[in-house]
C-alpha positions, 0 to 999 in steps of 0.5 A: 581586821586592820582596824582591830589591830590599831585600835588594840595598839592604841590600848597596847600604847596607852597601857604601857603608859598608864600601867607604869604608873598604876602599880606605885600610886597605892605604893606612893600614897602610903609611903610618900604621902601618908595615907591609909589603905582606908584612904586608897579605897576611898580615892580608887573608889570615888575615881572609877565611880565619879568618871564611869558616870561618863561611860553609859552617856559616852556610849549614848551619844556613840548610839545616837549621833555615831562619832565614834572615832574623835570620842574615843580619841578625846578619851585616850587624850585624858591619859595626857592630862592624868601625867600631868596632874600627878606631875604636879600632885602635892597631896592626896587630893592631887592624885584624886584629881589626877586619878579622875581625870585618868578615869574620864577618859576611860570612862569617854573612850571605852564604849565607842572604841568597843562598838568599833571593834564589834563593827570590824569583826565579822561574823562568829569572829567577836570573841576573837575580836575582843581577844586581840585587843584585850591582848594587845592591851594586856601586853601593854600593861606588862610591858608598862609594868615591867618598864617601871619595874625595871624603874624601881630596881635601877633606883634602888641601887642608885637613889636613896628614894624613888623618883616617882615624878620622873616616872609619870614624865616618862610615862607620857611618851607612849601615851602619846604614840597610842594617840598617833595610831587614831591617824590610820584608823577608818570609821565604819560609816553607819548605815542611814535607815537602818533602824531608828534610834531611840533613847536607851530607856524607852527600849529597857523592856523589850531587852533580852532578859539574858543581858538584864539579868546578867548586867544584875549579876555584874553589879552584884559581883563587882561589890566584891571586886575592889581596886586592884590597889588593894591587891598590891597593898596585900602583897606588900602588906605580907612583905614584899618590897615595891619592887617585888609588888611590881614584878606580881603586878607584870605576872598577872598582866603578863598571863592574861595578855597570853590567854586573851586570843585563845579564850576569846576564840574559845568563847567564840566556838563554846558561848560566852555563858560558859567562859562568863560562869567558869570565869567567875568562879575562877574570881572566888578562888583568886580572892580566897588565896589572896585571903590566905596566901602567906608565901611569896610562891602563893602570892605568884599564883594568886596573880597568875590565877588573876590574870586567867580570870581577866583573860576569861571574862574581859573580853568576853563580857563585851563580846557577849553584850555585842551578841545580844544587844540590839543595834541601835544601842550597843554602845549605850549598853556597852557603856552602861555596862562599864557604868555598873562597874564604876558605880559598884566600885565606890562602895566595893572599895570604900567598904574594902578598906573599912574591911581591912582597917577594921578586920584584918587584910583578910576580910576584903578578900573572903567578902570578895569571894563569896559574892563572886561564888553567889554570882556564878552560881546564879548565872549557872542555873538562871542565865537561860538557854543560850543554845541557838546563839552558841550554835551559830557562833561555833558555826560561824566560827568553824567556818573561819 
């Protein structure tokens, strides 16, 4: 439990850091340097793609020569370097490099610190597990949020424009205590003979046909879920000022921290498939009221709404992958999973911004939403029997 805790601090510290920033960098490329939301879909899009090719052989190397602690590590560093890049970003190509170095490092980090939480967690307790540190994570972010926020008010009243380089120099300071939480970490040790690890693709048949057709579903849902710039852009794009884009940004944040524990724990008790269905049809609603919402008090629910979303699948998708696949490979699929995100991101956000530029701020949502309502009807009727698995969990969990 120890472990989980540190390492959900590590993500609590590094979110801070990286979450007062993410909300302004929509906000900075328009406003300061002129580019398009068409333009912020291509450079949220090119990021996530470019660095998840990372995940899914960051979670290979994890799998085969099980260094899972300095990988995770390395990866957390590049949070550094992302400040520094945007500190000295003089156009957008600047904040795209900044940008990708951000997301190599999630890309590096992401599977081995899960394949830590997974060994940490015992049995029937892996939503839990996952619950704490999506918590701890989420409560990073809004707390980041609200810093910058706060940032934004104070200049307001001050400055005639933002400053937005001294917020990515203050930013580095809880990056750097995220880091500091690596020197009490204690690696699993893995166990020699255990099993024989072999490349991800000579095992791809004899996978579970639940994680085949889910890790299917997922890519096909995430063409439809675009950058959250998009989202920030929406909102300010029906009036609502930086500030006030910020603030939306903290609720959102702020509820899915809240919910993370109990809904990983409830995933633990009733299935993942369950929580993975109601959650991705929870996604089609939060898209549609983006698509329609016109007041401030249905922006405020749209993000609320998102947040429940968030708490209902981040950490339960995890969990579910860990339940299911095989030992020698949990973090190759692990990573690959968030590969499948990287890769679908690129044209979910590119084609957004088309969207938007070409139909109005409604039509990335609806697209969104539909595709989000197709995957949790497949998953609904064809996902399988997880019966037996559910029992155990509930039964492991009941005894907890």
């Amino acid at each position: 439990m120890l472990n989980i805790i540190l390492l959900g601090l590590v993500s609590f510290f590094s979110d801070i850091s990286s979450e007062m920033v993410y909300p302004v960098i929509p906000l900075y490329l328009t406003a300061r340097l002129g580019a398009s939301p068409a333009l912020v879909g291509v450079i949220e899009g090119i990021s996530e793609s470019t660095a998840s090719l990372l995940k899914v052989f960051s979670g290979y190397f994890t799998d085969r020569f099980s260094h899972k602690k300095p990988v995770a590590m390395l990866g957390y560093a590049g949070g550094l370097f992302y400040k520094a890049a945007l500190i000295f970003s003089k156009s957008w190509h600047g904040v795209l490099f900044a940008r990708v170095v951000d997301r190599a490092g999630k890309g590096i980090r992401t599977a081995p610190r899960d394949v830590m939480i997974g060994e940490s967690a015992g049995a029937g307790r892996i939503g839990r597990a996952f619950g704490i540190h999506k918590a701890l994570d989420m409560a990073g972010s809004a707390i980041g949020i609200f810093i910058s926020y706060l940032l934004l008010r104070h200049s307001e009243t001050v400055f005639e424009a933002f400053d937005y380089k001294q917020l990515f120099l203050i930013s580095a300071v809880p990056a750097l205590l995220g880091l500091a939480m690596f020197l009490f970490i204690k690696e699993k040790k893995a166990q020699s003979g255990k099993y024989v690890r072999e490349p991800f693709w000579k095992n791809i048949r004899q996978l579970d046909s639940r994680l085949k057709l889910y890790l299917c579903v997922f890519f096909v849902f995430t063409l439809g879920n675009s950058s959250n710039a998009f989202l920030l852009l929406k909102a300010k794009d029906a009036g609502f000022d930086d500030t006030g884009v910020v603030l939306l940004y903290f609720v959102y944040n702020l509820v899915s921290s809240l919910l993370a524990i109990p809904l990983g724990r409830l995933s633990d008790i009733i299935g993942r498939k369950k929580l993975l269905v109601a959650g991705y049809f929870t996604f089609s609603a939060v898209y549609a009221c983006f698509a329609f919402a016109g007041s401030r008090p249905a922006f405020y629910f749209a993000f609320a709404l998102y947040g429940i979303y968030t708490a209902m699948t981040a950490g339960v998708e995890r969990a579910f992958i860990t339940d299911i696949a095989p030992a020698a490979l949990k973090g190759t699929l692990l990573g690959l999973h968030s590969t499948l995100a990287g890769i679908a991101l690129l044209p979910a956000s590119v084609i957004a911004g088309l969207l938007w530029d070409a139909a109005g701020p409604k039509a990335p949502f609806l697209a969104g939403s539909a595709l989000a309502l197709a995957a949790a009807l497949v998953l609904l009727f064809f996902l399988g029997n997880t019966d037996t698995q559910d029992k155990e969990t509930a039964g492991a969990a009941a005894r907890d």
